[in-house]
C-alpha positions in Angstrom: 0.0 0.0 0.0 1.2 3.5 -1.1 2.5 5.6 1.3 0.1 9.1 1.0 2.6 11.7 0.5 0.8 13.8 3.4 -2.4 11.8 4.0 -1.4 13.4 7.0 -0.8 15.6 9.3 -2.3 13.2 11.8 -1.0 9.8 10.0 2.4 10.9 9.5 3.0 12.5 12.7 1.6 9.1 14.3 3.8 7.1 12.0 6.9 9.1 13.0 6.0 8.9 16.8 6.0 5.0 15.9 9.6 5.1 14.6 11.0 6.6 17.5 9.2 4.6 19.7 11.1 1.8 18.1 14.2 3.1 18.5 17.2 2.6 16.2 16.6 -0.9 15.1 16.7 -1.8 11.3 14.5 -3.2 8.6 15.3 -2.9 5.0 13.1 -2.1 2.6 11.7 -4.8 0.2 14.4 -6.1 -1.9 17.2 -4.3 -0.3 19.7 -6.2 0.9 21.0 -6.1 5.0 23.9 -5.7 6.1 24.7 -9.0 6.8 24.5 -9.9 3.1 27.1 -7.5 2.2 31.2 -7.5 2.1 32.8 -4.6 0.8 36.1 -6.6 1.4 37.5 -3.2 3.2 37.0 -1.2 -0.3 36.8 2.7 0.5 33.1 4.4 -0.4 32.9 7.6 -1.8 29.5 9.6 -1.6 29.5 12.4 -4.0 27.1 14.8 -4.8 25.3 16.9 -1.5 26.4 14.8 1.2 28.4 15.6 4.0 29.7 13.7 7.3 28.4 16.5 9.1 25.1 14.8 8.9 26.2 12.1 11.3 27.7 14.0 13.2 27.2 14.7 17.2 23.8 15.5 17.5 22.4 14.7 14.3 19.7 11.6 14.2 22.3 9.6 12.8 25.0 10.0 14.8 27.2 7.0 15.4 25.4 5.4 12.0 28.9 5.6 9.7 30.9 3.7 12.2 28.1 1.1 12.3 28.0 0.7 8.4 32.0 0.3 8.0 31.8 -2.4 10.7 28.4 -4.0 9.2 29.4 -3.5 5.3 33.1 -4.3 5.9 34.0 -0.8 5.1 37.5 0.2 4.7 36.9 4.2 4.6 34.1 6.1 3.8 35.1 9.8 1.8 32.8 12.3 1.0 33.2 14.8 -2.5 31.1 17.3 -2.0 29.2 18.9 -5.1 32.4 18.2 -7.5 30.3 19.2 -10.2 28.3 17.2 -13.0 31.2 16.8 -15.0 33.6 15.2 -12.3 30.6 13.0 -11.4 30.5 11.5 -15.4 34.3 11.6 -15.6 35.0 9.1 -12.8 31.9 6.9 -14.6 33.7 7.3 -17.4 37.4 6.6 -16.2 36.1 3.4 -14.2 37.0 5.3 -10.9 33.2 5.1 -9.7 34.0 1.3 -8.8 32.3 2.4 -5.3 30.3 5.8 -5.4 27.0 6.6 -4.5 25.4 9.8 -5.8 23.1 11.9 -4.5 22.5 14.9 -6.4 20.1 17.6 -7.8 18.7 16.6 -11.4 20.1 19.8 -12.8 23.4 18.3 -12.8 22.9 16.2 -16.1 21.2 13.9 -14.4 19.5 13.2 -18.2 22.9 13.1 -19.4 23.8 10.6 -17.1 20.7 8.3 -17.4 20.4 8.7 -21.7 23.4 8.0 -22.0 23.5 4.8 -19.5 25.6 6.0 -16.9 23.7 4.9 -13.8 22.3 1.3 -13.3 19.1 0.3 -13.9 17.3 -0.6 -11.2 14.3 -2.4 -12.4 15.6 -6.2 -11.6 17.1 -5.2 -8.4 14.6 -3.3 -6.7 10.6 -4.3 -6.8 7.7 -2.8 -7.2 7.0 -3.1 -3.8 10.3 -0.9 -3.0 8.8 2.5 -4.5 5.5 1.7 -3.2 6.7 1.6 0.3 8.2 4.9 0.0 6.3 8.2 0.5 4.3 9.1 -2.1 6.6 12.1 -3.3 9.4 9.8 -3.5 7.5 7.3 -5.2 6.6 9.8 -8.3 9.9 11.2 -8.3 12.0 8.0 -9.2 8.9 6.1 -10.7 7.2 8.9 -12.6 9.5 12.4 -13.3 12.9 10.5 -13.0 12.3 7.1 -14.9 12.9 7.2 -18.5 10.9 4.8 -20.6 10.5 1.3 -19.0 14.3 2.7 -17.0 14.2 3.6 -13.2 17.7 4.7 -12.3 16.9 6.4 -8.8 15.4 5.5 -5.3 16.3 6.4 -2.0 14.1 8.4 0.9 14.4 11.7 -0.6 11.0 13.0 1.0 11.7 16.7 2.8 14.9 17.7 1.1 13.2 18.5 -1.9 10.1 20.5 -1.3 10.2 24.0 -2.5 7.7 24.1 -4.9 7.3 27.1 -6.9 3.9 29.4 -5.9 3.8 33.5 -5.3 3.6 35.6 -2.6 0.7 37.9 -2.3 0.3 41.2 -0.7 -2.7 40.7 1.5 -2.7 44.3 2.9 -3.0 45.6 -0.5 -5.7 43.7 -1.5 -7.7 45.1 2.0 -6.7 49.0 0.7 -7.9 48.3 -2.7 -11.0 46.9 -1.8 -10.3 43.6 -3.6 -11.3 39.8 -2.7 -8.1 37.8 -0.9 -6.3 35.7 -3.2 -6.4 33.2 -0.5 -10.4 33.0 -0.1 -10.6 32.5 -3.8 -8.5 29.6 -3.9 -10.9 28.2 -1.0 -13.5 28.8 -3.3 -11.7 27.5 -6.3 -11.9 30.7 -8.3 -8.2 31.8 -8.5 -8.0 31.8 -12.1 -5.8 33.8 -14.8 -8.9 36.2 -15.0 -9.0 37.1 -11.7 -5.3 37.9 -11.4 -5.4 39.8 -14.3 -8.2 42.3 -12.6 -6.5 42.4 -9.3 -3.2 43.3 -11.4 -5.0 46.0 -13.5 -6.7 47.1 -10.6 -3.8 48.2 -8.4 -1.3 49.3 -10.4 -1.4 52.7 -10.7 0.6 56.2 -9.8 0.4 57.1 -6.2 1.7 60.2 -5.2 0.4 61.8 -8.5 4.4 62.3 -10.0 3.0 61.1 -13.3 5.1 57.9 -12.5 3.4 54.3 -11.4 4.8 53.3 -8.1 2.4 50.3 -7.3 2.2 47.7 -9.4 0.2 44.2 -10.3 3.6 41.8 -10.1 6.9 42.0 -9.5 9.8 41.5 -12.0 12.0 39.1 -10.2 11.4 35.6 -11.4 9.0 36.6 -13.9 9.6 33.5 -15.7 7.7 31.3 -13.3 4.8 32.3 -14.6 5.3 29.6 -17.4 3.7 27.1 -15.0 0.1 28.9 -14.6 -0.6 27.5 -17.8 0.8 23.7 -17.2 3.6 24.8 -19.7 7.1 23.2 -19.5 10.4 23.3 -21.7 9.8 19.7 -22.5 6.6 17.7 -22.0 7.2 13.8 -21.3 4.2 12.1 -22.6 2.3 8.9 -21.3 4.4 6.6 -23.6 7.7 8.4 -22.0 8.9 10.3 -24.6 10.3 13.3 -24.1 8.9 16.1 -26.2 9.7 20.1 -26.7 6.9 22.2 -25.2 7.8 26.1 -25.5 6.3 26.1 -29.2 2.5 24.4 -28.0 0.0 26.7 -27.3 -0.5 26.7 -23.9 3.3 28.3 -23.9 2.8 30.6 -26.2 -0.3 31.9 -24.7 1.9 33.0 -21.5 4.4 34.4 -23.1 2.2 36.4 -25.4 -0.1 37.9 -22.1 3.3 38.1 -20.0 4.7 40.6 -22.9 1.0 42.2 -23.1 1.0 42.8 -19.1 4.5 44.1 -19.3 3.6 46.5 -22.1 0.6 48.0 -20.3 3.2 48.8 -17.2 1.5 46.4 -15.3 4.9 44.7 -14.2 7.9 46.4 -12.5 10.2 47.8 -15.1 13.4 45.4 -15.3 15.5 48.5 -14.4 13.3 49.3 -11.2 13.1 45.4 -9.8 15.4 45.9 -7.4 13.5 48.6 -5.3 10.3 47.0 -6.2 9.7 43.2 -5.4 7.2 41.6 -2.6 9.4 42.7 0.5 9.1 46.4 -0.3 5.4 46.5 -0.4 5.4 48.1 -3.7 3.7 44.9 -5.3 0.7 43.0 -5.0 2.2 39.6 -6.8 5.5 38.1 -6.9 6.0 35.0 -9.1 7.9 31.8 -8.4 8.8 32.2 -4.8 7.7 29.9 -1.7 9.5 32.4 1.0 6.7 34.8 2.1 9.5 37.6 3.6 8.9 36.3 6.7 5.4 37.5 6.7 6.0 40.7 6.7 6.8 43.2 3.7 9.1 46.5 4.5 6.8 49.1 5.2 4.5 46.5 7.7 2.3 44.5 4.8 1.0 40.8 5.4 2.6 38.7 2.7 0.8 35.7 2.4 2.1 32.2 0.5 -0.7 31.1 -2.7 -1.1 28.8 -5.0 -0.3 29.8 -8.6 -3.6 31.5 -10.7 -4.7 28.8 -12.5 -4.1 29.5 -16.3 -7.2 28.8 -18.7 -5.2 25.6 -20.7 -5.0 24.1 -17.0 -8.2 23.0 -14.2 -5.7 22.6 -11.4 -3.6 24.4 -9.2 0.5 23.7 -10.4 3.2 23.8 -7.9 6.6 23.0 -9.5 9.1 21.8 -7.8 12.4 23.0 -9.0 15.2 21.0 -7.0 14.3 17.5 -6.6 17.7 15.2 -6.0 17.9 11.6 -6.4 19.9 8.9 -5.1 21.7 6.3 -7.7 24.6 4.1 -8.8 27.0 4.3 -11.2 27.1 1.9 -14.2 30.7 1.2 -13.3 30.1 0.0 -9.7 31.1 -3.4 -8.6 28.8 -4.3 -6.5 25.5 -1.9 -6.9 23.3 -3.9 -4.7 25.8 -3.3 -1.8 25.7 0.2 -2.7 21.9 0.6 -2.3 21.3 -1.0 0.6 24.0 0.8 2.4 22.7 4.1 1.1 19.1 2.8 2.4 21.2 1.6 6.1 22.3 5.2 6.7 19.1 7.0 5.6 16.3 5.6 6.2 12.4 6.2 6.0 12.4 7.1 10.1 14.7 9.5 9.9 12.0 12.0 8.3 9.9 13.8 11.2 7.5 15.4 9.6 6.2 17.2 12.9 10.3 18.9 13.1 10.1 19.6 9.5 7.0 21.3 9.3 7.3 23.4 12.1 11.0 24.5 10.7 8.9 25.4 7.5 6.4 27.0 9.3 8.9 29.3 10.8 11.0 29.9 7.8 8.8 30.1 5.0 5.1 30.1 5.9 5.1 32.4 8.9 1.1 32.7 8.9 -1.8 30.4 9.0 -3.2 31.0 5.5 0.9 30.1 4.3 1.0 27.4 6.3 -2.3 25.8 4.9 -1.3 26.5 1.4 1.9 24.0 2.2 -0.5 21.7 3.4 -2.6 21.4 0.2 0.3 22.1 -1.9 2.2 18.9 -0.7 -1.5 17.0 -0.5 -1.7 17.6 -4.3 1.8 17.5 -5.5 1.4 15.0 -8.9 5.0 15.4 -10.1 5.0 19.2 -11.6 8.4 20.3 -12.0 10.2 22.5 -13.8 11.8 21.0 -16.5 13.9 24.1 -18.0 15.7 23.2 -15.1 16.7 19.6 -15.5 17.3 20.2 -19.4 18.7 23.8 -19.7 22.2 21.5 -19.4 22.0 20.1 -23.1 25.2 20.6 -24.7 23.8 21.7 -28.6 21.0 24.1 -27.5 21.7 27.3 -26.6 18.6 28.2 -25.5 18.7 30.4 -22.2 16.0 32.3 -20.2 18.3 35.8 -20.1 19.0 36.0 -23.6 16.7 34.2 -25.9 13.3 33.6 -23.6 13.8 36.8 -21.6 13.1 39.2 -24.4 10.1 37.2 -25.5 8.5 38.6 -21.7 9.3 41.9 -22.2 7.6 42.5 -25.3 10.6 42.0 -28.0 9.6 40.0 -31.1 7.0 37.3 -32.0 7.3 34.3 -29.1 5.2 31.7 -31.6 7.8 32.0 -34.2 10.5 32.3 -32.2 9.7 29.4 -29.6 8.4 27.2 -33.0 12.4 28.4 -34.3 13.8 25.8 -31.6 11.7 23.3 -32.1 13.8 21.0 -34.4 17.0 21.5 -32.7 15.9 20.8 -29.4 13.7 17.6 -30.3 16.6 16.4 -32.1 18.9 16.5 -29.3 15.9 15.0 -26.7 15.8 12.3 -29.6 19.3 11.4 -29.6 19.9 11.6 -25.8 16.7 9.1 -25.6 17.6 7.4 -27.9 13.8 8.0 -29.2 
């Protein structure tokens, strides 16, 4: 049975209550093997990617847990090479010196490179069904769903918490009061946060305050202005129900944003690129700031309520997106000698307990969701999560397309040139290159 990625607050909390209750004791997960069916024969390990020994450190929940393994798994040494970089990840691959690595990294860093190109090991024979179904449901859809390629699962691992920051806005709440407008946050209640309603609220407060014949106030901010993409369910490259990997900037629910982001931008309606600096959500000067989970702390500059939302809901879409940006993944080289060793000593020293979700929340709640209405919005975002990501991010890495947000796509936002023709201009190049690294 599936693990609900939240079904929660109550069943998680309970569940991780149960964990500590059992202490440190150790079950691995089915078709991992246990420590006792592994010999490393002294060989040294090396984690590299975003690990640190400082995570086992005094302290820390698994303190104690390295000394274990080396002693369980016949460890010789254990090193740690700490973001190297993509490129000295696939050169060890590639020189046979990954013998004994473990990575654990964020997909931007070629993961697709890696995986196309058949870099990692598949996991499909080693590790069953049952495996990703036990895990929480956000892990599961990462490594079965947005990380698989074709019938090919390279990942796994108990990623769940390290890689939640999904991409929303911030609202100005007190702004919405002075204007007289409805909250952003009792429309999405209501299910009525929609493109249309964002685009009166942004009309209707942008406008020149202090009567200098200069607008001061306006509907959204300028920083991150590309995460509007993902109101309309739009994405750099679309991976269809057969698993093919397709581009997506030239369909029509792309296009659509880019042509009313331009329009919007025109009209003033957006903070001028060369005033973003003054103006974003923490100076009050805003109602809408794209692409960011941080509310400020709650608080803009001159004493506004920032509130967390969900993203508008664009009219090619009928449900809320939240994009994660960041997700990381756990997997083994191609070149490792014993990659069943590997995973279940990765699974030994982070397991499914180690996760409270009562800690983690309350850290969020603190840090990034200072208010109730935030706080809620984290709840249902993480309820509904069913794999949206951004996928610029985990492609903008391919070697023969030059295609960049600042210098071709930026433009395109502001107003300069035609965005059908010149998103359709990429198409051939870029779905060449998906085709070849896919092997499609």
């Amino acid at each position: 049975m599936k693990k609900s990625g939240f079904m929660l607050v109550v069943g998680l909390l309970f569940a991780c209550m149960c964990c500590t209750a059992f202490g440190q004791s150790y079950t691995p997960g089915p078709g991992v093997l246990s420590p006792d069916q592994v010999d490393f024969g002294g060989a040294a390990i090396t984690f590299i990617g975003q690990i640190q020994e400082t995570q086992f450190g005094e302290g820390t929940i698994r303190e104690g847990r390295l000394e274990e393994a080396m002693e369980l798994f016949n460890i010789g040494r254990i090193e740690f090479m700490y973001r190297p970089g993509a490129d000295v990840i696939m050169a060890r691959i590639m020189t046979g010196e990954a013998t004994h690595d473990i990575i654990y990294e964020d997909w931007r860093t070629q993961y697709y490179a890696m995986a196309g190109h058949g870099m990692l090991v598949d996991l499909n024979e080693m590790l069953p069904e049952e495996y990703y179904n036990n895990l929480y449901e956000t892990d599961r859809i990462i490594h079965q769903e947005v990380l698989s390629v074709g019938d090919h699962i390279y990942t796994f691992g108990n990623i769940y918490g390290n890689c939640w920051t999904p991409t929303a806005m911030v609202y100005n709440e007190s702004m919405l009061e002075r204007e007289g407008l409805p909250d952003i946050y009792d429309l999405w209640r209501a299910d009525n946060w929609t493109w249309d309603q964002a685009e009166e609220m942004i009309i209707d407060v942008t406008r020149d305050l202090d009567g200098d014949g200069e607008i001061d106030q306006w509907g959204i901010a300028y920083r991150r202005l590309g995460y509007a993409i993902h109101i309309n369910n739009a994405q750099f490259v679309n991976k269809d129900e057969s698993g093919r990997y397709r581009y997506g900037f030239a369909d029509e629910n792309a296009v659509w944003v880019f042509n009313k982001i331009a329009e919007w931008y025109t009209n003033g309606y957006i903070v001028p690129k060369d005033q973003d600096g003054a103006n974003r959500i923490g100076n009050g000067t805003v109602l809408m700031q794209f692409g960011s989970s941080n509310a400020e702390g709650g608080t803009a500059g001159n004493g506004d309520v920032l509130v967390y939302a969900p993203l508008p809901k664009g009219p090619h879409t009928d449900r809320y997106i939240y994009p994660e940006w960041a997700i990381r993944f756990a997997a083994i080289p191609v070149t490792a000698e014993n990659p069943a060793g590997l995973v279940a000593l990765f699974e030994f020293l982070f397991r499914q307990e180690d996760f409270d979700f009562d800690i983690w929340y309350a850290e969020q709640v603190t840090n990034r969701f200072p208010n109730q209405k935030s706080a809620q919005g984290l709840i249902y975002a993480i309820n509904n999560w069913g794999g949206d990501i951004d996928w610029f991010n985990g492609f903008d890495a391919l070697p023969d397309v030059s295609l960049r947000w600042g210098s071709d796509l930026e433009p395109l936002l502001l107003g300069t040139g035609s965005p059908r023709s010149q998103l359709e201009a990429f198409t051939p190049t870029v779905q060449a290159e998906l085709d070849m690294l896919f092997k499609q």
